[in-house]
C-alpha positions, -999 to 999 in steps of 0.1 A, spaced: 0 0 0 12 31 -12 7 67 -3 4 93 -28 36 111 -13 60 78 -17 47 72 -55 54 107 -62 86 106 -49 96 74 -66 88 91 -101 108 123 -88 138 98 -85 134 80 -112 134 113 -133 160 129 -115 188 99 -124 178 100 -154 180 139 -156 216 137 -140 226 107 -162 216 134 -194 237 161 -176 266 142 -168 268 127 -204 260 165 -221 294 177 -195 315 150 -210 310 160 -246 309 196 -237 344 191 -222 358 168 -249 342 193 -275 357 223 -260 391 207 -257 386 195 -296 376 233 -300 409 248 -284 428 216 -304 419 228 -337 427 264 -331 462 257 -319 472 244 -353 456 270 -370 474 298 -351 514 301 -339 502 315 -304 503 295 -268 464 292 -257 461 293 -220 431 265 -215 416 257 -184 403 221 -188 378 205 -165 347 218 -153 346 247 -129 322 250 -100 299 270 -121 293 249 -146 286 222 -126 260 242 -105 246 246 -137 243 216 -152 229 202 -115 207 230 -119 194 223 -151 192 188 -143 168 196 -117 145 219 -137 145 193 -157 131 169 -131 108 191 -124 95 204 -154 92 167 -168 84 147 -140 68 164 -115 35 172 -140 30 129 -147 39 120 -112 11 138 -98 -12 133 -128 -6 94 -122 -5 97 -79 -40 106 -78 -59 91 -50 -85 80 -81 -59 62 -98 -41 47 -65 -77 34 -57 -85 21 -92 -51 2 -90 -52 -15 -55 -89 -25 -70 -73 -43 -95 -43 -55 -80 -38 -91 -91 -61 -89 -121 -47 -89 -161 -56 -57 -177 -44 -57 -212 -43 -19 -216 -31 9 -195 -61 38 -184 -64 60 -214 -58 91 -186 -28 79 -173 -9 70 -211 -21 101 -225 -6 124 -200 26 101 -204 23 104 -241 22 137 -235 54 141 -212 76 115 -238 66 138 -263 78 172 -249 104 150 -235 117 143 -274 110 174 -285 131 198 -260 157 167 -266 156 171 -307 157 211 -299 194 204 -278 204 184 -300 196 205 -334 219 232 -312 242 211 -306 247 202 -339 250 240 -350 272 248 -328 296 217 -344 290 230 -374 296 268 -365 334 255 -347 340 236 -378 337 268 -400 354 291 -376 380 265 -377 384 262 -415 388 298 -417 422 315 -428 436 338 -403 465 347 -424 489 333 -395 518 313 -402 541 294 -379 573 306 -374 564 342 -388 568 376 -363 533 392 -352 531 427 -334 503 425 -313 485 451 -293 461 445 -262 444 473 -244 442 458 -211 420 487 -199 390 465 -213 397 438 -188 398 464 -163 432 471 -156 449 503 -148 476 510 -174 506 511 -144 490 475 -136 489 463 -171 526 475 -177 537 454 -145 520 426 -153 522 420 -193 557 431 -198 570 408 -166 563 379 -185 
């Protein structure tokens, strides 16, 4: 016997591993991508890139974040649809019996969550793909910037906030 609370919390769970399964798997390729990214655009250009690899404590409250609006935005909505005290009753009624199909109620508002499930899925991944694409063109592009050739280069460090005695001491240190 189940209360409405403990079957809602099971389907918060199960949505919430799932959620951070997705999240942990989208930080992965993010990093790999990102290192890929930096990859390509070291061959491209004869400069040192300074890049941090790994993920930094705001991106992971991010993605931990986003993994639980995603819990709630896809699983909370079924999980109370489906908890009702209608639907608990109906099921310990027929607890033991074979019901060859599911209450129409309960599949459609699951048919409903699986399909805005796939659809904000398709939409990630369709920007996911573009951004691919947009790296692989940025990468393909000719900077004019060839190993082993001199480059004057000027940085006004006043953008980043520096003062220019500040800038001087730390840019022509090193």
């Amino acid at each position: 016997m189940c209360s409405r609370w403990r079957i809602v919390r099971q389907l918060l769970t199960e949505g919430f591993v799932l959620a951070l399964l997705g999240g942990v798997g989208g930080l992965i390729l993010g990093l790999w991508s990102s290192d890929l990214l930096v990859g390509s655009m070291r061959k491209l250009m004869p400069l040192d890139i300074v890049w941090l690899t790994g993920p930094n404590p705001a991106i992971l409250a991010a993605t931990f974040g986003f993994c639980l609006l995603g819990t709630l935005m896809f699983a909370l909505g079924p999980a109370l649809k489906i908890s009702r005290s209608a639907v608990v009753t109906d099921l310990k009624e027929h607890a033991g019996e074979d019901v060859s199909a599911p209450s129409l109620e309960i599949f459609t508002a699951s048919t409903r969550s699986s399909f805005v499930q796939i659809a904000f899925s398709l939409a990630l991944i369709t920007a996911a793909a573009l951004f691919i694409r947009g790296a692989g063109k940025a990468a393909s592009v000719d900077t004019g910037l060839r190993p082993g050739a001199s480059y004057i280069l000027e940085v006004d460090a006043s953008l980043a906030g520096y003062e220019p005695k500040r800038a001087l001491r730390n840019f022509i240190a090193t």
